[in-house]
KEKOL-189863 format. One record per residue: residue number from 1; residue in three letters; chain; y, z, x of N, C-alpha, C, O in turn. Coordinates in steps of 0.1 Angstrom, whole numbers, plus 5000, padded with zeros to 4 digits. Layout:
BEGIN
   k   r c nnorth  nup neast canorth caup caeast cnorth  cup ceast onorth  oup oeast
 NUM ALA A      Y    Z     X       Y    Z      X      Y    Z     X      Y    Z     X
...
//
This chain:
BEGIN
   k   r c nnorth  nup neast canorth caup caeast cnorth  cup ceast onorth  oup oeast
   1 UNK A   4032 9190  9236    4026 9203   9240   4027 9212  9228   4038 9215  9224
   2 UNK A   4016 9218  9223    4012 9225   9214   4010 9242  9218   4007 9250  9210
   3 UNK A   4011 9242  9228    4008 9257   9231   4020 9258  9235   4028 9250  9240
   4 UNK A   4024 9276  9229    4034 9284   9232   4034 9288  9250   4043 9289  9259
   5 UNK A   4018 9291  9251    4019 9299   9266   4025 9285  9277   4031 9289  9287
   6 UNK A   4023 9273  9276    4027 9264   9283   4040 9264  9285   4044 9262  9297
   7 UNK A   4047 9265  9277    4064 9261   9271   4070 9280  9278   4081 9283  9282
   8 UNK A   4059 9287  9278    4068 9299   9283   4063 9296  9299   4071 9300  9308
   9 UNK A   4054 9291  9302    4051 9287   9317   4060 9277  9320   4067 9282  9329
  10 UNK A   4064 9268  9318    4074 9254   9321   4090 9263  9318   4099 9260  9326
  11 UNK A   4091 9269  9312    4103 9273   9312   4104 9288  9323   4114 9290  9330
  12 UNK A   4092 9296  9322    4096 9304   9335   4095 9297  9348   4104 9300  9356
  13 UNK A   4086 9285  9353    4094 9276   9365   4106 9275  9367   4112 9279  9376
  14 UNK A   4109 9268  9356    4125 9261   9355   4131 9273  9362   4134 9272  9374
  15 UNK A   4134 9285  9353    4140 9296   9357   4145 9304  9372   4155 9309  9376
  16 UNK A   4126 9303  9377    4127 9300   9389   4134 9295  9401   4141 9299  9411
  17 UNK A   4129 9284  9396    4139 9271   9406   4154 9273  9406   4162 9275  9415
  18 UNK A   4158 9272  9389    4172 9273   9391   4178 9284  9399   4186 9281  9407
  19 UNK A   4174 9297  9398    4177 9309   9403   4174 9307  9416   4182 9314  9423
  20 UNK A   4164 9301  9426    4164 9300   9440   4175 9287  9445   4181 9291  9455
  21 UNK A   4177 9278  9443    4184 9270   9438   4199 9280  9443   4201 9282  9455
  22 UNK A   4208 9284  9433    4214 9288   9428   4221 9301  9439   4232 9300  9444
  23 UNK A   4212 9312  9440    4209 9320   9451   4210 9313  9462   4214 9322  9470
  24 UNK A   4208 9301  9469    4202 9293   9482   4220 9288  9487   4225 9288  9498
  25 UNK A   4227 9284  9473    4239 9276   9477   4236 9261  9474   4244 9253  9479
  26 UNK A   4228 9256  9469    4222 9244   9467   4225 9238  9455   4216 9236  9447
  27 UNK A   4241 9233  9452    4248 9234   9439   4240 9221  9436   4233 9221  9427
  28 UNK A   4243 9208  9445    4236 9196   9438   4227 9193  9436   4224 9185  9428
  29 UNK A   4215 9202  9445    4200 9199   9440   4201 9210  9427   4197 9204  9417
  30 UNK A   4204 9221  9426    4207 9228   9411   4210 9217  9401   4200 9213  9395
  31 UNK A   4221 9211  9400    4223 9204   9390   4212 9187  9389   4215 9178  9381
  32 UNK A   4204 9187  9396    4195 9176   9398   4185 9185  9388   4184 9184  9376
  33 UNK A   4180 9192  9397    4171 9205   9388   4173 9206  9374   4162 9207  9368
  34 UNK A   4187 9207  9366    4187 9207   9357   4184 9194  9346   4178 9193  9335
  35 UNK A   4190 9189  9353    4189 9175   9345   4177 9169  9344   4174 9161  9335
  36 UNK A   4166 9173  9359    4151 9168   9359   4146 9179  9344   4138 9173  9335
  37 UNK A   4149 9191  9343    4142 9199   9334   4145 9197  9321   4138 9200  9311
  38 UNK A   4155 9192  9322    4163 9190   9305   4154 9175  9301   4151 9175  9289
  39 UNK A   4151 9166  9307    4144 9156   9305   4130 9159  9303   4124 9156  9293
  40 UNK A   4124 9165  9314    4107 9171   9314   4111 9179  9297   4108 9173  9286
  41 UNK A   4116 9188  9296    4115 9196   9282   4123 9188  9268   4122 9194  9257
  42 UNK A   4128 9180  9269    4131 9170   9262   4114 9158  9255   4112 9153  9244
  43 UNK A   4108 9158  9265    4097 9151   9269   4084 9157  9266   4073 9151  9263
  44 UNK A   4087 9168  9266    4072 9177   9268   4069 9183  9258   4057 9182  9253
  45 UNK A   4084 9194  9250    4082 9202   9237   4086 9197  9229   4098 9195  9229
  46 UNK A   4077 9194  9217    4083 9190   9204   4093 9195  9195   4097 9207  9196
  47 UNK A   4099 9187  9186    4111 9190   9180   4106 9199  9172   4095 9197  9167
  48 UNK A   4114 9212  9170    4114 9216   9154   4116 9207  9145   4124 9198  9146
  49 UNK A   4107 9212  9134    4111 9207   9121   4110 9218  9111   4105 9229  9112
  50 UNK A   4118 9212  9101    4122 9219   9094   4113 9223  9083   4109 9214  9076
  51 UNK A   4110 9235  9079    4100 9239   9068   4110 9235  9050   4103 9233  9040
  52 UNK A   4118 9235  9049    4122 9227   9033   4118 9215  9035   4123 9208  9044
  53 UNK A   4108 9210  9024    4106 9197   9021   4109 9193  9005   4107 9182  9001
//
């Protein structure tokens, strides 16, 4: 994923969820949540790299 506005949309979801989640009392779907998002954004946004070459 090459666009910034995507990566601030995928991450204000995330945010979302965790925080209803979280607010609800829903500790193990939270931590499912997390781990689904840490993989989707693992998956989705590219690594930095580094500008010294």
């Amino acid at each position: 994923m090459k666009s910034k506005t995507a990566q601030w949309i995928l991450w204000a979801v995330a945010m979302v969820i965790f925080t209803a989640l979280t607010l609800s009392g829903h500790w193990n779907w939270l931590s499912v949540a997390i781990m689904a998002v840490a993989v989707i954004w693992y998956a989705v946004v590219p690594k930095a790299s580094s500008r010294q070459q």
